[in-house]
Structure formats: structure tokens, C-alpha cells
C-alpha positions in Angstrom: 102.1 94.9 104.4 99.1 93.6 103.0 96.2 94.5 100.6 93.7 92.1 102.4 93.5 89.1 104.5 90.1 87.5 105.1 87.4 89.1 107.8 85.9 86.6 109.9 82.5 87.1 110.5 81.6 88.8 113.6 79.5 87.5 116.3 77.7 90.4 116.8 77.8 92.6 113.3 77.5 96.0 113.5 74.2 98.0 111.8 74.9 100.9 111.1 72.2 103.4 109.9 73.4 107.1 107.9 71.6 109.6 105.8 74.9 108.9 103.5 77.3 105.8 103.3 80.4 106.6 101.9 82.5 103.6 100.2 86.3 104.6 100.1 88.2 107.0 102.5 89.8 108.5 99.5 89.9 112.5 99.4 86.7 111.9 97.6 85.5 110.2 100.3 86.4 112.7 102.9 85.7 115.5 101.1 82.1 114.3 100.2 82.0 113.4 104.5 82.7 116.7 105.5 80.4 118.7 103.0 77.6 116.3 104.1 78.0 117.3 107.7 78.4 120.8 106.6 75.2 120.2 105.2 73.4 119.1 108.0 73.5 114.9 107.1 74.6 112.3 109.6 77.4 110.5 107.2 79.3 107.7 107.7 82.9 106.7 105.7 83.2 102.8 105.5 86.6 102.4 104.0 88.0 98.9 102.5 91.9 99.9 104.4 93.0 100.8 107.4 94.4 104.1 106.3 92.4 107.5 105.5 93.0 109.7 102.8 94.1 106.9 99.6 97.2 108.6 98.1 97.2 111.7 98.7 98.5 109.8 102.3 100.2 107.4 100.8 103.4 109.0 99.0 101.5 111.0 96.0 103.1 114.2 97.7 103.5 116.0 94.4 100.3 116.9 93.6 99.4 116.8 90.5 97.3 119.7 90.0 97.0 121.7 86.7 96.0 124.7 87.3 95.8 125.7 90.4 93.1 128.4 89.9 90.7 125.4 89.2 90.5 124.4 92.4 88.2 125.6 94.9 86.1 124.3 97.8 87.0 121.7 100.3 89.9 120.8 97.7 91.4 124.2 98.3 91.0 124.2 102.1 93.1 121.3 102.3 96.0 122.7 100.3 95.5 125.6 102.2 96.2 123.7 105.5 99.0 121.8 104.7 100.2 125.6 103.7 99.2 126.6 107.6 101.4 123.7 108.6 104.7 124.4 106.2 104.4 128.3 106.5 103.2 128.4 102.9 103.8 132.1 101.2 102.0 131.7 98.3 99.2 134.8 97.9 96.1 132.4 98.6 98.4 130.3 101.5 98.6 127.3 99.9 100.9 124.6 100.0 100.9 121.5 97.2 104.0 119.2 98.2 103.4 117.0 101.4 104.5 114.5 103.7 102.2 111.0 103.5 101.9 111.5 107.5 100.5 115.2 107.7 97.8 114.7 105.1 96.8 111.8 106.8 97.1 113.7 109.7 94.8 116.6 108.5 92.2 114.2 106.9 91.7 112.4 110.0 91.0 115.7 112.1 88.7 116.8 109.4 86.6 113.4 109.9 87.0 113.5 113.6 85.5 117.8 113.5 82.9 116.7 111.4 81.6 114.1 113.4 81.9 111.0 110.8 82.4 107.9 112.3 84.7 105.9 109.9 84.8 101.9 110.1 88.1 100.6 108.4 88.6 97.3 107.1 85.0 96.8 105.9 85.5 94.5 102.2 82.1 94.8 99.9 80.3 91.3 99.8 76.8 92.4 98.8 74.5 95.4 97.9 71.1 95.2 98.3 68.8 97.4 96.3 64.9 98.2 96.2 62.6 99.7 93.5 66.4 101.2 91.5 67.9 102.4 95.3 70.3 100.8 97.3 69.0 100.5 100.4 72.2 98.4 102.2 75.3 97.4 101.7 76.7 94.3 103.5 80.3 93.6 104.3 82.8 90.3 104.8 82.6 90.6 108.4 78.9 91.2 108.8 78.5 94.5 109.2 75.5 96.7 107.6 75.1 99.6 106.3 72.4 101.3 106.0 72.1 104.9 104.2 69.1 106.9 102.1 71.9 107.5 99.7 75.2 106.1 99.2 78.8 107.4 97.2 81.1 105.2 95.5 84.6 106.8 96.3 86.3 103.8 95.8 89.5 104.0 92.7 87.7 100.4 91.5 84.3 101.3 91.5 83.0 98.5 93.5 80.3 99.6 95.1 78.4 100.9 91.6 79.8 97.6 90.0 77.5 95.4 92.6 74.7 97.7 92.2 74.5 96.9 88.7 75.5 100.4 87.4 77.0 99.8 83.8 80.6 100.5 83.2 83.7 99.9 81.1 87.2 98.8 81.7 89.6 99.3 79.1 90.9 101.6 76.5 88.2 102.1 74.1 88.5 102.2 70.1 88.8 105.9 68.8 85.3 105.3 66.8 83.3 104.8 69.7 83.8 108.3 71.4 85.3 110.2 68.0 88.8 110.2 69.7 92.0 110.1 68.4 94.3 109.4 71.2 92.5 106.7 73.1 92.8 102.5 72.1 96.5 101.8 71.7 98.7 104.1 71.2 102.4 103.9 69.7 104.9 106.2 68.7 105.1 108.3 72.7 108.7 109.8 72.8 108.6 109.0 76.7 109.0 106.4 78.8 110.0 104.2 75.8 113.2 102.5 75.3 116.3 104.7 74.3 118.5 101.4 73.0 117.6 98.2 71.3 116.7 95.8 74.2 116.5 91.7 73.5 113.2 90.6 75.1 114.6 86.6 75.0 115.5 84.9 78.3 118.4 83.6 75.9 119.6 87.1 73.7 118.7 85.7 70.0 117.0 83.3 70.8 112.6 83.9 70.6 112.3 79.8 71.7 114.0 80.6 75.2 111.3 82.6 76.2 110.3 86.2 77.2 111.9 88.0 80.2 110.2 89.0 83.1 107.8 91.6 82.5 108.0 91.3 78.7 104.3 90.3 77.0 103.7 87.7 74.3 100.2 89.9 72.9 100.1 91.3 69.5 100.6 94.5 69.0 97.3 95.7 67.6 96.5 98.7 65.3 96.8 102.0 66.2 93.6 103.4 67.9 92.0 99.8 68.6 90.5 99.2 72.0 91.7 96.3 74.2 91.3 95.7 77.8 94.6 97.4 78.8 94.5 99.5 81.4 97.8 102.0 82.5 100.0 100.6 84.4 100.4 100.6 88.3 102.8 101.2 90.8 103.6 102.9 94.1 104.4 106.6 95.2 106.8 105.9 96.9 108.6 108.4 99.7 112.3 108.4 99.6 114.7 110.2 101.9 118.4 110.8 101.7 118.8 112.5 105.6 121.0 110.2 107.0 119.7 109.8 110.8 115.9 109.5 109.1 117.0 106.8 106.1 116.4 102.7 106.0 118.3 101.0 103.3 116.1 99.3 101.1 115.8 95.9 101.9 115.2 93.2 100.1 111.1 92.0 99.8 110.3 88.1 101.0 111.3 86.0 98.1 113.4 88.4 96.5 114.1 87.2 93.0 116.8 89.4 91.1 116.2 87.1 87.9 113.1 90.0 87.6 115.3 92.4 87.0 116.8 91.1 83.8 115.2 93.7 81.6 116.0 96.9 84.0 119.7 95.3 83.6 120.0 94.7 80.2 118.8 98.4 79.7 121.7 99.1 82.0 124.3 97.4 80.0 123.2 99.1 77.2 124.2 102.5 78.5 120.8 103.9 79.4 119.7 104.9 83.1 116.6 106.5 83.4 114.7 104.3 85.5 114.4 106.4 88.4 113.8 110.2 89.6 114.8 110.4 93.2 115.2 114.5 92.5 111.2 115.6 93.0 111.6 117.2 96.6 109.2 117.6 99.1 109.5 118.8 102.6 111.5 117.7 105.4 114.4 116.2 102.7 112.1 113.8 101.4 110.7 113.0 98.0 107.9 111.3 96.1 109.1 108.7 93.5 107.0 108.0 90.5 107.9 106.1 87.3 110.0 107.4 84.9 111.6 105.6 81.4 111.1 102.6 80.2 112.1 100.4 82.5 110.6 102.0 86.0 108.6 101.5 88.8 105.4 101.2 86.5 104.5 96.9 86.3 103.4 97.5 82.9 101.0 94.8 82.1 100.3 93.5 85.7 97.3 95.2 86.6 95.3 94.5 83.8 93.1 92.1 85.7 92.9 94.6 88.9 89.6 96.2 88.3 87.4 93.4 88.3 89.5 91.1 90.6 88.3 89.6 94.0 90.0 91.0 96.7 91.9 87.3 97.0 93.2 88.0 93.7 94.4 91.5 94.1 96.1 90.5 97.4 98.1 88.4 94.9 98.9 91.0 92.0 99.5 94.1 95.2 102.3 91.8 96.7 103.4 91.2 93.0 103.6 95.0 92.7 105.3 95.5 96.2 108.1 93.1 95.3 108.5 94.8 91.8 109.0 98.1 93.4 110.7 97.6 96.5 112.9 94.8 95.1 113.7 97.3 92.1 115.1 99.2 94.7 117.0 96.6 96.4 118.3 95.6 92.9 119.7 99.0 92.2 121.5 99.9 95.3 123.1 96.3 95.6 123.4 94.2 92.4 126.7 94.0 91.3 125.9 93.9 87.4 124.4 97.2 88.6 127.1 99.9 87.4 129.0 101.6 90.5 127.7 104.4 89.8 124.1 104.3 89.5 124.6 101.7 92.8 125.8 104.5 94.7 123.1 107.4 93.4 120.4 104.9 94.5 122.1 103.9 98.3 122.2 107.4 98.9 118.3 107.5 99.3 116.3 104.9 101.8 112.9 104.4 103.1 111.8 107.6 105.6 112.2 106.1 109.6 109.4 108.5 110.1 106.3 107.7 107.5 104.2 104.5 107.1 105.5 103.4 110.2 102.8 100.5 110.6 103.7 99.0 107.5 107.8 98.7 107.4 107.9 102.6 105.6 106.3 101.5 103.2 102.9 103.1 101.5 99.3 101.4 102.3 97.8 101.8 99.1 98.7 100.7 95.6 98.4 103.6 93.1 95.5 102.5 91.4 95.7 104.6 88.0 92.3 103.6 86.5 89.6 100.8 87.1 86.2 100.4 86.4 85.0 103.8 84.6 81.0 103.8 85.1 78.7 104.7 81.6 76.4 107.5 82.7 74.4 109.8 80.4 77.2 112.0 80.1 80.7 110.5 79.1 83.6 112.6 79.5 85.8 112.1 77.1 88.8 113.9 74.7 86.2 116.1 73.1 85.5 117.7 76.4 89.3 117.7 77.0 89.7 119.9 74.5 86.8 122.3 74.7 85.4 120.7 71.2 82.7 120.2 73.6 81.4 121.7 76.5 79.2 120.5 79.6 77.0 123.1 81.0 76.1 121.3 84.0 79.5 121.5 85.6 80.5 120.4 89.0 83.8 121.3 89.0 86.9 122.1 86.8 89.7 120.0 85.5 93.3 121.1 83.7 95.3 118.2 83.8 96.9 117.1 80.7 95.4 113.8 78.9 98.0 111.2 80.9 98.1 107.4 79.9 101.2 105.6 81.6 102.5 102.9 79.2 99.4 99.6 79.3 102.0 96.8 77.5 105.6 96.3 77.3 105.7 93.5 73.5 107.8 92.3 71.4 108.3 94.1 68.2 110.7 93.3 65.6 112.3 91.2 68.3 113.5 93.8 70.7 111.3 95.4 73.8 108.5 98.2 72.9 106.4 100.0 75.6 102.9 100.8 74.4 100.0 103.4 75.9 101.5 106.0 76.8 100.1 109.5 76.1 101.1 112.8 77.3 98.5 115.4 75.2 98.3 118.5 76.7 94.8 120.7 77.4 94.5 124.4 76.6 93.2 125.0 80.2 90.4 124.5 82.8 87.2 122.5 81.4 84.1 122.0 83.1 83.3 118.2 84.1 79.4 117.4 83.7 77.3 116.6 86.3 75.3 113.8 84.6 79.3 112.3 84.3 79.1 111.6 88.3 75.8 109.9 88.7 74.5 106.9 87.4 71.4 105.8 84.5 68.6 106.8 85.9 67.1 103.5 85.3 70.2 101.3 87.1 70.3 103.5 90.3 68.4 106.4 91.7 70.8 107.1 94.9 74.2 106.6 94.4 77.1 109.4 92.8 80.7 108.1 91.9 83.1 111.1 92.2 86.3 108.8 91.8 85.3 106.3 88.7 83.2 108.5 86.6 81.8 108.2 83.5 85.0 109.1 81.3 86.9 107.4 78.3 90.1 106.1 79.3 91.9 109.0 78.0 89.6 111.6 79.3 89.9 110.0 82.7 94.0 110.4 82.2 93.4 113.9 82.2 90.4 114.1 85.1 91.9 111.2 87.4 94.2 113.9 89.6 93.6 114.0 94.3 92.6 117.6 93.9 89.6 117.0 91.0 88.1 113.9 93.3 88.1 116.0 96.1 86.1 118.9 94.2 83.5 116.1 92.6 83.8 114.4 96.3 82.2 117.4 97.8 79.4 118.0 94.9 78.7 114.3 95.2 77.8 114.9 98.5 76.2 118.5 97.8 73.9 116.9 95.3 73.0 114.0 97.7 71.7 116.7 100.4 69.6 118.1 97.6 68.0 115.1 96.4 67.0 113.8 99.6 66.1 117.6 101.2 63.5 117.4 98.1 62.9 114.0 97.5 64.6 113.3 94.2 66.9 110.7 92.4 70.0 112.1 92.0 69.6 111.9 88.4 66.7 115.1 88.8 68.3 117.6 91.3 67.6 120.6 89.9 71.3 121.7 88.5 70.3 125.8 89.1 69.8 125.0 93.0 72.9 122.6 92.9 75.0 125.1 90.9 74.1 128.2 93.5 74.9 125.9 96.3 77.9 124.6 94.5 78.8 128.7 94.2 78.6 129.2 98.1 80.8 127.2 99.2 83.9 128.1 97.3 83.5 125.5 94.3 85.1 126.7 90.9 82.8 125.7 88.1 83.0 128.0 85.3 86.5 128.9 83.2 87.6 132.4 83.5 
């Protein structure tokens, strides 16, 4: 399984020509395709993978949703058809646990119904813009694409980052947005140690070194930015049916010496590193991190965002061999207590799901990357209805969610740092000025994925469900603006909002 491996240029590149070019085949992506076509634009998806649908396909099969009531659109159509396919018997029919391979399944038939061609494996090498619009974007390989306007559903942001479009990557100081949980952040009861750890290759002993995983940095002051981002890891779908299960094996160049700190944490009596008890259908389950020492690479990420792809390829096979050889570790260490040896071998890899990649998920969960600065920054204020934006484009409920961004040193044992888990008193609007760009850095492009947020607003916003709803007015306000003739930055909100309204979208809180 891989991230990325060079594209050789083609002899003959493809030019393609759209009224909309659509970077990313996440559910922003597809959402935004099928509202286009819906809307009477021919739309193309270009997607950097070779898989549709970004995590909600790729083991994020509890959604994490809010409240459901929020939701509305194409985003509720979906969950609606994955409740068509499990016999849902909820009062609106929905369903919101899934299998990786049935909402791929469902995204791909939606593309195919709507007519939008999708090219896979297309890596951004250059954007080309003309009097503030893009006009093309170029790929490794050669190909073109051509649109009158173009979306950024990427989870890095690299199409708005090559057209220039400002943005920030980070956790920003509490000043600069009147904040109070964003910057760094100690004091979290989760996901933090429960014993006294040694960080020291040799226990004692600070001039052996740091253990695996464990970061040299200073700790900082409470609230301070720093370009820490939340950590990373995969979703990854477990099974424990017999006939359907493969034993985790071990990744190439298996090193258990990385698990020093997940085993020291053992010996000390603690074992929370894993929740193998989130079911979904079919006796399968989506993993996520949980503790202190989990699937989250805390601290290996950082650099993701404004990587080249050569460099991600590096830190996603870092992240793979974290993960799966976690795994390996815990069902077949022997400093591994019997106990929690057995608990993991009972689960395995599903036969049945990511088949073309040895069970294992395409996509990396990307938590945050670049965050694009628009006129409108979402950010706590908003999160807590301190603040309101009256040009919404769709509602968000999630709670303000930071996974841990360091694992230091601290009084010479093992701290985790970043994460916050605020709550929200409900549904807020999310502005519309949040989803498009300056008006004087680009004049046809909308980001539904990396908005303009703080890095704890986005915590909160950053949920599959929310991108699809801002996917679909992304794509709602690019028919507007080029029915009329308008940057996106002056579509008139009253004949956005009213076309917003008819189809489905939720945009005001009850």
C-alpha cells in the first residue's frame, strides 16, 4: 500500500475541459459533483488516490455526527442509503455505521448516475491563474484541466495553497482569535498517561536518549501557538468473525524496539491503548485512538500539510508501520501480558474490505492541514454561539475535538499535550465567506474541506457529514456565480440561501 509513487509523464496527456474541476474525491468532493450535475454543470472529480469517497471509505465507519438533525441535503441522502442497504428503522431511514466497501460502493454509483467522469491518480504540479482566476490546473503526468471554476476538496488544501490563497497551519495563540482553548493545551483528563512512564531509552538515565515516539521540544505556555497539528492515524476496520479474520501481520521492517513506550505503559499496569468494542455491521468494527499510548503517531505529522508528496510517501509508511505493527506487537510480543495478547488475537484484518491493498485502509486520516484565511474565520466564538454567521451554508454540532499534537518530557516522565474535548451547546451556523477565498487572491475557487477555521474551531467543524453539506453549497454557489457572472466572493447570499433551502440543506438552528 502506498501513498504515492511517481507518474511518468504521458505521451499523450489528457485535456480535459469542465464547467467545474473538483480536486479530492472526498465526500466533499462528491457531494459538490453530484449537486453540480444536479445543477445543470458538466463537472469533473480529479482525485490525487485511487479510491473514491476519503474516509468515510476508508474505515471512519462511526460517523461522527453531532446532531443528527443538522444534517440535511446530499449529506442526508447518503445516510439515508446506507439505511436502504442495512434495513435502517430509524423515523427518517437513516443509517450512520458503515462498512469501508458499501460507502465506496454508494459514492461510486452516485458519480457514475451523475455523469462525472473521475480521473484517479492525478498529483498537483502546477496551477495556472489569470486576472485572480484559475484558469488550469496541471498534473505530474501531464494531464490538464481545464474548468470556469474549480473546488479544493482536498484534507491538505493543495490546490488553494498553489493558487496563492493565504492560509495557516498550526494551533494558533488564544490572542489572535480571543480563544481560550486553542495554542497548547495541558491539563486534558483523556488520552493522557494514567502511571508515571520513563521517557529514557535507559530508565533514569536523560543522557541515553528518548524512546521512540517521545519529543525533545519544550513545553511551552499554556495557550501559545506552535506549529503542532493533532495527531494522525488510521481508522482502521477490525473483525473478530472467524472465517472473515487475517491475523495481523507484521509491516516490512517490523521494528518492536517502537513499541518501548506502549510496553512500558503495560508493565505499569495500564491498558487502554485500544477500543476494539465500537461495532459496526457485519461483526466488524472501526478502531480509533484511544489513551495515551494508541494508534495516534503523536508528533509525526506535523510536517504533513506542507510536505511534497515524496515526503508524505515517507511519513504515511511511517504511520502504516506504527499502526499496523502496533497491532502485530499486541497480539504477539511476549513482554505483552497474556491477557491483553489474547483480547487483541481475537480480532484481525476483514478478508472482505480493502481488498486491493492487503485489508488495509487507502487513506491516512488526515485530522487537520492547511486551514485557508478567508474574510470570515470560524473559530471558538462561533463554537459557542458568542458569535453568530448570518450567511450560513450549513450547520455544525460537533464538539471542539483536538487529538493530543506532542508527546514531551516533563519532570522526566512521558506527558501528552493538545488534546481538547469542549463540548458545544448545539447546532451553529458555518459562514459562507468561511468557504471561499479573499477576494483579491482568487475569484473562482470554494474550499469546503480546509476552510477558513482556527485550529480548534476546525476540531469541532472537521466531521464526513459537515464536508459533505459545505461540499454541496460549494458547488451550489459555483452554479450561481457563473449562471450570473460573479466571483464567488459576490453571489448574492438571498438567491444562494433559497437555493440552499430547496434542496434539503439545514441552515438555520431550530
Amino acid at each position: 500500500m502506498r501513498y504515492y509513487a511517481p507518474s511518468e509523464k504521458r505521451d499523450k496527456p489528457e485535456r480535459v475541459q469542465a464547467d467545474l474541476c473538483i480536486y479530492g474525491g472526498s465526500p466533499a468532493g462528491i457531494a459538490a459533483a453530484v449537486q453540480a450535475s444536479r445543477m445543470g454543470l458538466k463537472a469533473v472529480i480529479a482525485e490525487f488516490g485511487q479510491h473514491l469517497g476519503g474516509l468515510t471509505a476508508s474505515g471512519l465507519g462511526r460517523t461522527d455526527f453531532g446532531h443528527k438533525t443538522s444534517l440535511g441535503g446530499i449529506a442526508k441522502e447518503f445516510y439515508q442509503k446506507l439505511g436502504s442497504h442495512y434495513g435502517s428503522d430509524e423515523p427518517e431511514g437513516t443509517a450512520w455505521f458503515m462498512e469501508p466497501h458499501v460507502a465506496e460502493r454508494i459514492f461510486t454509483e452516485w458519480v457514475e448516475q451523475a455523469g462525472v467522469p473521475v480521473y484517479y491518480g492525478q498529483h498537483l504540479s502546477g496551477v495556472e491563474k489569470q486576472n485572480g482566476k484559475i484558469v488550469q490546473i496541471t498534473m505530474e503526468n501531464g494531464n490538464v484541466f481545464r474548468a470556469d471554476a474549480f473546488i479544493d476538496a482536498t484534507y491538505e488544501g493543495d490546490l488553494f495553497a498553489r493558487a496563492g490563497v493565504s492560509y495557516h497551519v498550526g494551533r494558533e495563540a488564544n490572542e489572535v482569535h480571543k480563544e481560550t482553548w486553542n495554542g497548547i493545551q495541558f491539563g486534558s483528563p483523556w488520552h493522557t498517561f494514567k502511571a508515571w512512564v520513563d521517557p529514557f531509552v535507559k530508565e533514569g538515565k536523560p543522557d541515553s536518549g528518548l524512546l521512540y515516539g517521545v519529543s525533545d521540544a519544550a513545553p511551552g505556555i499554556q495557550g501559545q501557538g506552535d506549529r503542532s497539528i493533532q495527531a494522525y492515524n488510521f481508522r482502521i476496520c477490525l473483525t473478530d468473525i472467524p472465517e472473515n479474520r487475517v491475523p495481523f501481520p507484521a509491516p516490512p521492517g517490523y521494528d518492536p524496539g517502537k513499541f518501548a513506550l506502549l510496553s512500558r505503559y503495560l508493565q505499569a499496569g495500564v491498558w487502554d491503548a485500544l477500543t476494539l468494542h465500537k461495532p459496526m455491521p457485519n461483526g466488524k468494527t472501526d478502531l480509533n485512538n484511544f489513551g495515551a499510548v494508541s494508534t495516534d503517531h503523536i508528533g509525526a505529522n506535523h510536517a504533513w500539510p506542507e510536505a511534497d508528496y515524496a515526503q508524505r510517501e515517507r511519513m504515511f509508511q511511517e504511520h502504516v508501520h506504527y499502526n499496523l505493527g502496533m497491532l502485530h506487537f499486541l497480539a504477539n510480543d511476549e513482554s505483552v501480558p497474556e491477557p491483553v495478547r489474547r483480547e487483541v488475537s481475537r480480532w484481525g484484518l476483514p478478508a472482505d474490505e480493502f481488498t486491493s491493498t492487503a485489508n488495509w485502509p487507502h487513506y491516512l486520516y488526515v485530522r487537520e492541514g492547511r486551514r485557508m484565511i478567508g474574510e470570515v474565520v470560524m473559530n471558538q466564538n462561533h463554537c459557542l454561539k458568542y458569535l453568530k454567521a448570518e450567511d450560513s451554508v450549513g450547520l455544525a454540532s460537533y464538539g471542539m475535538d483536538s487529538h493530543n499534537c506532542r508527546r514531551i518530557v516533563l519532570d522526566g516522565r512521558c506527558v501528552n499535550e493538545g488534546d481538547v474535548e469542549i463540548p458545544v451547546s448545539g447546532p451553529y451556523p458555518i459562514s459562507y465567506r468561511s468557504i471561499v477565498p479573499k477576494g483579491d487572491e482568487c475569484t473562482n475557487l470554494l474550499v469546503p474541506v480546509c476552510l477558513s477555521s482556527s485550529h480548534i474551531a476546525y476540531g469541532s467543524i472537521r466531521m464526513e457529514p459537515v464536508f459533505m453539506v459545505l461540499g454541496q453549497s460549494a458547488a451550489t454557489a459555483a452554479a450561481l456565480a457563473l449562471r450570473d457572472g460573479r466571483a464567488v466572493q459576490d453571489v448574492d447570499y438571498a438567491l444562494l440561501r433559497k437555493q440552499l433551502l430547496q434542496d434539503g440543506q439545514t441552515l438555520d438552528v431550530n
